[in-house]
N, C-alpha and C positions, 0 to 999 in steps of 0.2 A: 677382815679388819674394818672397823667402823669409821664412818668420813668425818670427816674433821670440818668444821667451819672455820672461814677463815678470821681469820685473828682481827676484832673490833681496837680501832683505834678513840682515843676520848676526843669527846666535844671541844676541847681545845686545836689538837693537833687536827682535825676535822676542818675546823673554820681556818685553819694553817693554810690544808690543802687547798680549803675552796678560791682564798681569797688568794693566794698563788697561779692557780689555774683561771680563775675567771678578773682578775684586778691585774695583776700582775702580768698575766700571759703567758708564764715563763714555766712552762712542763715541765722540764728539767729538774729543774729545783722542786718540783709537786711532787715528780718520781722517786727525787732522792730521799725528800720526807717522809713519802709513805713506806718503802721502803725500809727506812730506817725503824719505824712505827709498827709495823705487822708484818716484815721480814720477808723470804722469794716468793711468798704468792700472796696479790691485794689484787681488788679490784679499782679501777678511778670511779670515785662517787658524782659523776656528773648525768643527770638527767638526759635520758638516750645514748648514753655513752659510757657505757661501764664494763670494757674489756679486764679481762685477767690479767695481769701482767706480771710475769715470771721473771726469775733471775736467778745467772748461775750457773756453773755448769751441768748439773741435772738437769736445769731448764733447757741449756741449751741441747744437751745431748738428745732429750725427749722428743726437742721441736725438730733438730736436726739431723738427727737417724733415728734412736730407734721407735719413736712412735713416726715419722717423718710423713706417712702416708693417710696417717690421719688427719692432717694437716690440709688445708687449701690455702690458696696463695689468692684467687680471685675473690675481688669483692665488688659487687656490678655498681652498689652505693657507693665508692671511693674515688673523689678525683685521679688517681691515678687508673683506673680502670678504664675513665671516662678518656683522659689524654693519650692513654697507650691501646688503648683500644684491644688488638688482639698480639701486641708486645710481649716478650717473651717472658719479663718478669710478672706476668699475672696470666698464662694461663698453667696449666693442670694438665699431669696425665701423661697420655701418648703425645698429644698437641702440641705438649711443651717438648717433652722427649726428643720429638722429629726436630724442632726447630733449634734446640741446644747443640743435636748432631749435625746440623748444617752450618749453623754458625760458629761451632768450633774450631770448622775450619782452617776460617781467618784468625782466629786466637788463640793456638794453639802454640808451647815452646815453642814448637820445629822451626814456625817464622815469625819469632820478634826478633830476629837480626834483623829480616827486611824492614824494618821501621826504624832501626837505631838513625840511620842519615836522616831520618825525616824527625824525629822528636830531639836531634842535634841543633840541624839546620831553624825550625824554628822557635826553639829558645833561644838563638841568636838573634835570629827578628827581632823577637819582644824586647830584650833586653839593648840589643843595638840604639834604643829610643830612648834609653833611662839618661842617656849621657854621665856625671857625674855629681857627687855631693848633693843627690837631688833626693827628696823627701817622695817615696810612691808606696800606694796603699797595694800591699802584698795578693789582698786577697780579690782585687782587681786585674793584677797586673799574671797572676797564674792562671787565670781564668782565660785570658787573651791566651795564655802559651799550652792549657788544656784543650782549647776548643781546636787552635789550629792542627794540633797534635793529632787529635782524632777523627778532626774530617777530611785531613790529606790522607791519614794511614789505615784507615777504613773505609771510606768513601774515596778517599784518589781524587777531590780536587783540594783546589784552592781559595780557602774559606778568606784572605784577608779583604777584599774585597767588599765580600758581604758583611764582617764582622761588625763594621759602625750600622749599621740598616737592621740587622738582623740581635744586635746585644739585647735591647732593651727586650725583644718578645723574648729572648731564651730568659729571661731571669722572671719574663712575667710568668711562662708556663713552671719554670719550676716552685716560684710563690703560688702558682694554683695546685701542687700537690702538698705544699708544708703546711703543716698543723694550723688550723685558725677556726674559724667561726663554724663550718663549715660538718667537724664534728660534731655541733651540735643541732644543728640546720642543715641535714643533710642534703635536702632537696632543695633549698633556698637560691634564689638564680645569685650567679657571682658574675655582676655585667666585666667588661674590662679585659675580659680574657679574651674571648671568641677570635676579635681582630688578631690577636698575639698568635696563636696558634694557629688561625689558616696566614699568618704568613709566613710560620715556620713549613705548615704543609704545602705551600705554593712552589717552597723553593726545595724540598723533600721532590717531590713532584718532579720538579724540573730537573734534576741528578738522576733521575730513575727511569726517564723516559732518553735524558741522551746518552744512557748507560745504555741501555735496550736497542737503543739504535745506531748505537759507536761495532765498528768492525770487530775493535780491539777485546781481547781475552784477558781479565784482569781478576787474580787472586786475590782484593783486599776482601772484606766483608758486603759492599754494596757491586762485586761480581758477583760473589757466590750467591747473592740471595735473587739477583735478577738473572743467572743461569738459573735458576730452580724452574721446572716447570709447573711447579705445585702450586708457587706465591703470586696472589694475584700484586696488582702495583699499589691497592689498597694493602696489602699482609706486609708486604717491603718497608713502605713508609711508617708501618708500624714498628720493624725492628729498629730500623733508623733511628727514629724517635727515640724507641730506646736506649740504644747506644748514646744515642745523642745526648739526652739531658743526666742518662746516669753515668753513664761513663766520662765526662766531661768533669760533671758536679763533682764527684767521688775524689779525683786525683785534685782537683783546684781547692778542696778542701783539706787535703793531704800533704798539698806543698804549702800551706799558707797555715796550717799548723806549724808542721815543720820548722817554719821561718820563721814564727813566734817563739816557738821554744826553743831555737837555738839563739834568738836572743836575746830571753828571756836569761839563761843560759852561755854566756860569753866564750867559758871556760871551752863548752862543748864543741859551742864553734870554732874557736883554735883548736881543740883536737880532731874537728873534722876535716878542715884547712889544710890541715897536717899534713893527712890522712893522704886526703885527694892529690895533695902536691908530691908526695911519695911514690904515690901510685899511677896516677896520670899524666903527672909533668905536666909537658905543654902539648900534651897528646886532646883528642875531642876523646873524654867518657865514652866507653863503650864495655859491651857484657863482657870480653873479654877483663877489663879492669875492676867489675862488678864483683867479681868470684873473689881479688882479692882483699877490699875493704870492706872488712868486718866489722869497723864502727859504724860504717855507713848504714851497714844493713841495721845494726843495733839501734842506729836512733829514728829510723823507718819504722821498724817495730815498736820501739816506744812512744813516738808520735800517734801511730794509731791505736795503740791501746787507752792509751791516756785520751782521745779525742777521734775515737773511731765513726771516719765518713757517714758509714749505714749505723745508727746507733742504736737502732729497735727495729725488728723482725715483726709484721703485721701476717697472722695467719688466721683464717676460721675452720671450727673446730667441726669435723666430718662424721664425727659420730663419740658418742659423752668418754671422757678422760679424768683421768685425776692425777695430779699434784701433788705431793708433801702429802697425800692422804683426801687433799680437798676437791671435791668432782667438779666438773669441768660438764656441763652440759653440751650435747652438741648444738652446733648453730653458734656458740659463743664466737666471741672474737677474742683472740688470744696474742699479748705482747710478749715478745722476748728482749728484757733490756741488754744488747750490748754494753752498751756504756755503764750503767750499774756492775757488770760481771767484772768487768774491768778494773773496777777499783774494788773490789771486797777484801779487807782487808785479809783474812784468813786465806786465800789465795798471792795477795800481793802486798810484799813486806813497804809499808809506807805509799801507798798505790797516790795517793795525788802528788807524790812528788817524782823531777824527770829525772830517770836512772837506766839510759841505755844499759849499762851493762847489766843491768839482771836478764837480760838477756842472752847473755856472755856464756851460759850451757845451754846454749840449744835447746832446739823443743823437747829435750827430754828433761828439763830444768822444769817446765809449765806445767802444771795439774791439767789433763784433758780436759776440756771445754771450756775451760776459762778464758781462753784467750780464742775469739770467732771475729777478726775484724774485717774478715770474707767470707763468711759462713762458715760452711761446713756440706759435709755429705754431697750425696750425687748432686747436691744444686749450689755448690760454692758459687762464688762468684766467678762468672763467666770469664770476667777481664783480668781475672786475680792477677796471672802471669802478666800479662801488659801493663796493667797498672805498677806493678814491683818496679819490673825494669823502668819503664815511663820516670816515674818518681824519682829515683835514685840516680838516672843519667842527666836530668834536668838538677836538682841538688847539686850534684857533683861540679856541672855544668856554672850554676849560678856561683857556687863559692869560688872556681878558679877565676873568675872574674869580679865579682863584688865583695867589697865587706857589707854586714848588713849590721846595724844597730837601731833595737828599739826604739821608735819615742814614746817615753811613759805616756801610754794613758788605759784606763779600764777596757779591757775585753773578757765577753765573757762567750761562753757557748749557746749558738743559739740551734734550736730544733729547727729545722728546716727540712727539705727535702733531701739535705746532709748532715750532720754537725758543723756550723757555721763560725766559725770567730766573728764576732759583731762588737762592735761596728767597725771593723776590718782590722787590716796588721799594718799598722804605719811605720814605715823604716827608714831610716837614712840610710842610702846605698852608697859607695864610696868605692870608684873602681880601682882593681890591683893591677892593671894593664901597665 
């Protein structure tokens, strides 16, 4: 079969993309254009920066099994390379392999019971402080109840202490992986950072060595990785880090959707309210309760389809491929847009508006590969299982206790080192106590 070029969009829609992408700032919208313009495979036209970018379930299925291996995940030029250093989500191979089966451990069904008291206990915290009838930005205020969540139940202590000291560098390292100048200026120094991230690695450090030197035998993910005799306390601090800003980001973005489109959405929230008061009374959410509310799970699912955390798949390409016909050289750098697959219409009946229930058959209702808001294949997401339950007991959690109500103002989706609601989720909370 002979290769196909890809699809020339006009001088007009051209100067769309450019001045979206470099006036505007806002990728998203450049994605949706082009996109829309030259269909699942375009390049971005920006000087030094012209990855492929795919969309779809072909695309997805390509990147995520069956060409999968063609694929690399490491890029030595990518801020994230540079902050996760030898992190589980950027290396390749056996390397990765070994370290996905060591960390599994800690993240595996068998023990997210053992977390349920601890992602109970501190969504109580956070919310203990809201008092009442009081106006709080959502997408703050989950962020306090992700970070606590995963550095007691993976690391085993007690982050509230550090969280006033330590907030401002975690938002700076994860603004030094989100899209900005930096594609274009690869090498360009980006002062402001350095301090933020050795005082995340000061106090990494510091967990790691009174882990190493504590008596105690402990199953979360920062025992298993310091019983290892393979990982030096450099290799540790790396999965940490990991863990740390992705697995954190991921869910705080996932509750703080959620929270806008339920009230966005009023209706939904009374039948979530419902839901929860049916099924858990005046009981603390737990997986036993999980298995029975099947709205809950529904508008979880809808929430991340419509605004899924990881919205684009960055791979380079290991040896030359082709798409829809059109080759794919090796060396390329290759995008897979989640969030475009998301909405294709021909997959998803009215895809920008919220409709838990299409959810309502099961994944046998979904055309495979359209819906990846944890990947896919041997390299889904590590935390999938944790983050589910996470989400959905915290959810549960904040409607037996609060009504939440919009205050109108513009949010849109911003590309970050997640899918971001910007400039946050402003709510009036209003307790049901």
């Amino acid at each position: 079969m002979k290769n196909k070029a890809l699809a020339a969009v006009s001088p007009e829609v051209g100067k769309r993309i450019l001045q979206t992408l470099l006036i505007k700032k806002d990728f998203l919208s450049a994605l949706e254009i082009m996109h829309q313009a030259a269909g699942d495979i375009f390049q971005i036209p920006l000087p030094g920066f012209n990855p492929f970018v795919l969309v779809g379930p072909e695309a997805n299925r390509l990147v995520l099994a069956t060409e999968r291996q063609a694929f690399l995940w490491r890029n030595e030029r990518d801020p994230v390379t540079r902050l996760l250093r030898h992190g589980l989500l950027v290396e390749d191979g056996e390397t990765h392999d070994s370290l996905r089966r060591l960390m599994s451990q800690a993240l595996h069904k068998r023990v997210l019971a053992n977390y349920v008291e601890i992602v109970q206990r501190r969504t109580d915290q956070v919310i203990a402080t809201w008092g009442d009838h009081n106006t709080l930005d959502m997408l703050v205020e989950m962020r306090k109840i992700a970070l606590l969540i995963l550095m007691e139940s993976l690391f085993g202590v007690d982050f509230s202490p550090e969280l006033p000291r330590l907030w401002s560098s975690i938002l700076k390292s994860i603004e030094y992986i989100s899209p900005g100048l930096w594609i274009l200026l690869p090498d360009m120094p980006r002062p402001g950072y350095r301090k933020a991230i050795q005082r995340i690695d000061s106090y990494l450090f510091k967990i790691i060595t009174e882990r190493r030197q504590s008596d105690s035998k402990r199953d979360d993910l920062l025992g298993v990785l310091t019983a290892s005799q393979e990982l030096s306390d450099d290799l540790v601090r790396d999965q940490l880090l990991t863990m740390l800003i992705a697995g954190h980001d991921t869910s705080t973005a996932l509750l703080s959707w959620a929270l806008y489109l339920l009230g966005k959405n009023p209706e939904a929230q009374d039948r979530l309210v419902a839901e929860v008061g049916e099924q858990v009374k005046d009981e603390m959410p737990a997986i036993a309760h999980l298995e029975r509310m099947a709205y809950l799970d529904r508008v979880v699912q809808e929430t991340a389809r419509m605004y899924p955390p990881i919205h684009v798949g960055n791979r380079i390409a290991a040896r030359d491929l082709e798409f829809n016909g059109v080759p794919i050289p090796a060396g390329s750098r290759v995008m897979y847009s989640i969030y475009l697959s998301h909405r294709q219409p021909k997959y998803w009946q009215c895809p920008d508006q919220f409709d838990p229930d299409r959810f309502a058959g099961g994944s046998r209702s979904i055309y495979p590969y359209s819906y990846v808001p944890f990947g896919g294949g041997p390299r889904n997401c590590i935390g999938m299982a944790f983050a589910q339950v996470e989400v959905k007991i915290v959810l549960a959690r904040l409607l037996q206790k609060y009504h939440f109500k919009l205050i109108p103002h513009e949010v849109h989706a911003h590309m970050g080192a997640t899918l971001e609601p910007r400039p946050g989720v402003w709510m009036h909370v209003v307790n049901q106590s």
